[in-house]
N, C-alpha and C positions, 0 to 999 in steps of 0.2 A: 436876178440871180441866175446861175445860168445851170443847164439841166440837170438831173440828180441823180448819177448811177447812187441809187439807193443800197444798191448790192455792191458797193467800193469796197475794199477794206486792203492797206496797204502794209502787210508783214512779212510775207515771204511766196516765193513765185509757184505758183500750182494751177499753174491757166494753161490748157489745153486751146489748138488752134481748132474750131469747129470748121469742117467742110463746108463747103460755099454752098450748102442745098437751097432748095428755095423758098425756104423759111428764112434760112442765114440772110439770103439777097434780101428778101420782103424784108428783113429787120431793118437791116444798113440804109433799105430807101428810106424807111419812115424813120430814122434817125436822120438823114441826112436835108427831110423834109422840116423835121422839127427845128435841125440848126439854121434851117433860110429863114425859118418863119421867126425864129427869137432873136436874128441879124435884122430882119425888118420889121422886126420890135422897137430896135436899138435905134433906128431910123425913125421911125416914130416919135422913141422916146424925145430925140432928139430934136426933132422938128417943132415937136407940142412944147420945150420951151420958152418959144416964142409969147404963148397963148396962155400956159397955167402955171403955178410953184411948181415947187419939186413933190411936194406931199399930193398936190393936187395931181398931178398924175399918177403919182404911187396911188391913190384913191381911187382915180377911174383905171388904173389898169386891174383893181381886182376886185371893181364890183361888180362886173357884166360876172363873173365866172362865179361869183355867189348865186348873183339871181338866176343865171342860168344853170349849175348847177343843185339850186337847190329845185328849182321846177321840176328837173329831170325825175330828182328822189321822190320829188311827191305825187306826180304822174306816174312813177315807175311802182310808186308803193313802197321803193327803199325807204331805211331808216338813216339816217347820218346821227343819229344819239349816239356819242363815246365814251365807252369806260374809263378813256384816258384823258381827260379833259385837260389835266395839269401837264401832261406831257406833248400835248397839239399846242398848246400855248403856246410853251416853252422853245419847240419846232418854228413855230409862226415867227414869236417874236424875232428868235435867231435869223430867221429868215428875210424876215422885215429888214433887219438889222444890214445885212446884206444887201438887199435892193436897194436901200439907201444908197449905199456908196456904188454900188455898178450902177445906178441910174446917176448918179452924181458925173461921177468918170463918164459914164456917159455923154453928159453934155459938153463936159469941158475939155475932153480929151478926144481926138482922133479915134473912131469907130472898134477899128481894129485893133489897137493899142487897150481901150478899156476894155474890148472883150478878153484879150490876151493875159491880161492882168488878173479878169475874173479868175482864169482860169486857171490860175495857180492852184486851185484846192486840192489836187492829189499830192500836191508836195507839202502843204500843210495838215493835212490826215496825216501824212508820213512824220513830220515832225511833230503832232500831236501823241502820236504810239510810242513815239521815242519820252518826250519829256512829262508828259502826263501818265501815260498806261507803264512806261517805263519795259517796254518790249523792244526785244534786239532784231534793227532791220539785216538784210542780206547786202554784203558789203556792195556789189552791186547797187544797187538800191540805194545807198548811203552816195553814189560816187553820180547819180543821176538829182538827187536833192541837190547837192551840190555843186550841181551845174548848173541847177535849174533856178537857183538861188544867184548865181554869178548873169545868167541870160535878163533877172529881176534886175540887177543893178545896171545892165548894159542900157534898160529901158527907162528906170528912173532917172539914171543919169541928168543934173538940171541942163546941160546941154542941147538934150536930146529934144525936150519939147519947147517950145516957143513962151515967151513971155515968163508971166510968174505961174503958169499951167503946171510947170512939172510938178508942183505938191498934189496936184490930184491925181498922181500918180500913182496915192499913196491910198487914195481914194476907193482906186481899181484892185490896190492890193489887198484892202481890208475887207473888200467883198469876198473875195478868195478866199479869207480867214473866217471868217462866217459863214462863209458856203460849207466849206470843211464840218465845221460845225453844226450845220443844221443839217448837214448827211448822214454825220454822225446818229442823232436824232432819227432822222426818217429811218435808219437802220432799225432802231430800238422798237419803234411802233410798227413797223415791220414783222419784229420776230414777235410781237406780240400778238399777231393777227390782222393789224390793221389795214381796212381797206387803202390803197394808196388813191382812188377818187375820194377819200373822206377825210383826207389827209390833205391832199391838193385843197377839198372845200373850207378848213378850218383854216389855215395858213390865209386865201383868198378873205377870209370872213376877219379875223385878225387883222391883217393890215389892212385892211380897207376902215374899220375901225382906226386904228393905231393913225393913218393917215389926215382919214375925217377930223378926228380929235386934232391932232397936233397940227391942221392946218389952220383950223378955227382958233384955235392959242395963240399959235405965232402971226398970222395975217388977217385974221378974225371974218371972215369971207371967202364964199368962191367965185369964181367969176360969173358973168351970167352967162347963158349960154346960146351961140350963134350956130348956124348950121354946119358952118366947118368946126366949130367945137364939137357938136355931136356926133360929125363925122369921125373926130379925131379920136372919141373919147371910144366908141364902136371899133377902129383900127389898135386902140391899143389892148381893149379889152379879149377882142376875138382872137389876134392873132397870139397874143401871151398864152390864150385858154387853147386853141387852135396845136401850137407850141407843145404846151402841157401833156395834151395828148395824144399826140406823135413820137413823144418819147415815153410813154407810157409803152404804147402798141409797141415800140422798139423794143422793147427790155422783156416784152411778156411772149416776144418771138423766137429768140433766139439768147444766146449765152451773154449775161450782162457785162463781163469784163471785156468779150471781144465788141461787144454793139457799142461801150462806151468810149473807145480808140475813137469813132470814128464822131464823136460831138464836138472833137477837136476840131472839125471844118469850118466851125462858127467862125473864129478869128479872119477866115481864107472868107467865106463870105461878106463876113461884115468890112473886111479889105476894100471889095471888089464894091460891093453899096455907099458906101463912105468915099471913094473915088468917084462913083458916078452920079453920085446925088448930093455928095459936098465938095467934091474935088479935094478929099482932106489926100496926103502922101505922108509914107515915111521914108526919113532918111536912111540911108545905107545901114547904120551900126542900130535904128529900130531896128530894122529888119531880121540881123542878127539877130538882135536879142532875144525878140518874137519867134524867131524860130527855136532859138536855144529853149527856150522856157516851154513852147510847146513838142519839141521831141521828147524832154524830161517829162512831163506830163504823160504824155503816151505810154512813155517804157513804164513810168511807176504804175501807170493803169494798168498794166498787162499782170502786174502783180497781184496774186487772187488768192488772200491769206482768210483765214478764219474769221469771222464777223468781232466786231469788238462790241462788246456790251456795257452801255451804261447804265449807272444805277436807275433801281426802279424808282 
């Protein structure tokens, strides 16, 4: 899933441009740290499935950040007991829900391409305000969904990707629909108080469950484990958790609508990693479309409307 301006919310434009101080810069670096580190994720992800399933890696990307996180609490004396237990679930699963398919697109689809796709979720929050909350966007606003929906179809396009691939295109989109949705979510626990490290740790604790289970069901085994497995499994663990909290420090530095413009780089990196570590390319009218869908992306983020609240 890809990072979480937790503080999104896409209704009507009230974002001020913060001065470059140097706070603003410290923000942008560690945002733009955090987008390297979740592109050579995606390299990772990519690489390990040669080695594991798809759940199996969804299981080792979040169990290093359990155990490590939870050692942290209990050497630090923090607590991670939640008053919202039904509501970290429900975050989790959504969330799970989501890594599924951007780790899916992942494998099956050129780097930059399923990052891109991830990242449709600001134009799905927008479209969720509209059909669900039933709130009136800014015709602006309406005239960037709508490109950014036309830049979606330049990319699914079956043309566009080789073989019978292009349905995982669809893959990459449904992440983006769930990402929307478990932002939604982290919002809520949010304004409730909640730690967002205890938030990160239930989500990790969730699907690393959700994964365990359902890899055991469907393939009923893990692999055994070799030194490059436990290399691989430490690479996908650390730099996810590594990721995690690079956009944390981002958000907690500086103004969350300007700092999240710039997690948009991800696509631009995982571009550049996927070219040089798989030689993947895209053709001319990807590119297009990649770009279309992430200018729309950017312009609805600058959009910095009242938090929306779900029920409790």
């Amino acid at each position: 899933m890809p990072p979480s301006p937790s503080r999104f919310s896409p209704l009507k434009s009230n974002a001020t441009s913060p001065s470059l101080s140097h706070e603003t810069l410290t923000s942008i670096a560690w945002m733009l740290l955090a987008c390297l580190l979740f592109s050579v994720l995606g390299c990772f992800v990519k690489y390990s499935k040669t080695y594991f399933s798809l759940l199996e890696i969804l299981f080792y990307r979040n169990l290093p950040t359990v155990l490590i996180l939870g050692s942290i609490a209990l050497i630090s004396g923090s607590s991670l007991k939640t008053k919202f237990l039904f509501a970290q679930s429900r975050r989790a699963t959504i969330g799970f829900i989501a890594t599924i398919f951007n780790f899916l697109a992942s494998t099956k689809l050129p780097l930059s391409l399923a990052m891109t796709l991830s990242y449709t979720n600001p134009i799905f929050l927008c479209l969720i305000t509209v059909f669900w909350y039933k709130k009136k966007l800014h015709p602006g606003l309406i005239t960037c969904i709508i490109t950014g929906l036309l830049g979606i179809l330049v990319l699914l396009r079956p043309s566009g990707l080789s073989g019978n691939n292009w349905h995982y295109g669809f893959s990459g989109l449904a992440a983006g629909f769930f990402a929307a949705l478990a932002y939604l979510n982290i919002q809520v626990l949010s304004q409730r108080g909640e730690p967002e490290s205890r938030t990160v740790f239930y989500f990790a604790l969730f699907s690393s469950l959700y994964a365990g289970i359902g890899n055991l069901l469907t393939q009923g085994y893990f692999h055994s484990l070799s030194f490059i497995h436990l290399k691989l499994i430490l690479a996908l663990g650390l730099t996810g958790l590594a990721g995690q909290l690079c956009i944390t420090r981002a958000f907690s530095r500086s103004t969350a609508t300007f700092t999240s413009v710039f997690s948009y780089s991800t696509p631009l990196f995982s571009a550049m990693l996927g070219f040089i570590f798989f030689n993947e390319h895209l053709d001319f009218l990807s590119l297009i479309g990649g770009a279309i869908v992430v200018t729309s992306g950017i312009v609805v983020t600058l959009f910095k409307p009242k938090p929306i609240a779900i029920e409790k």
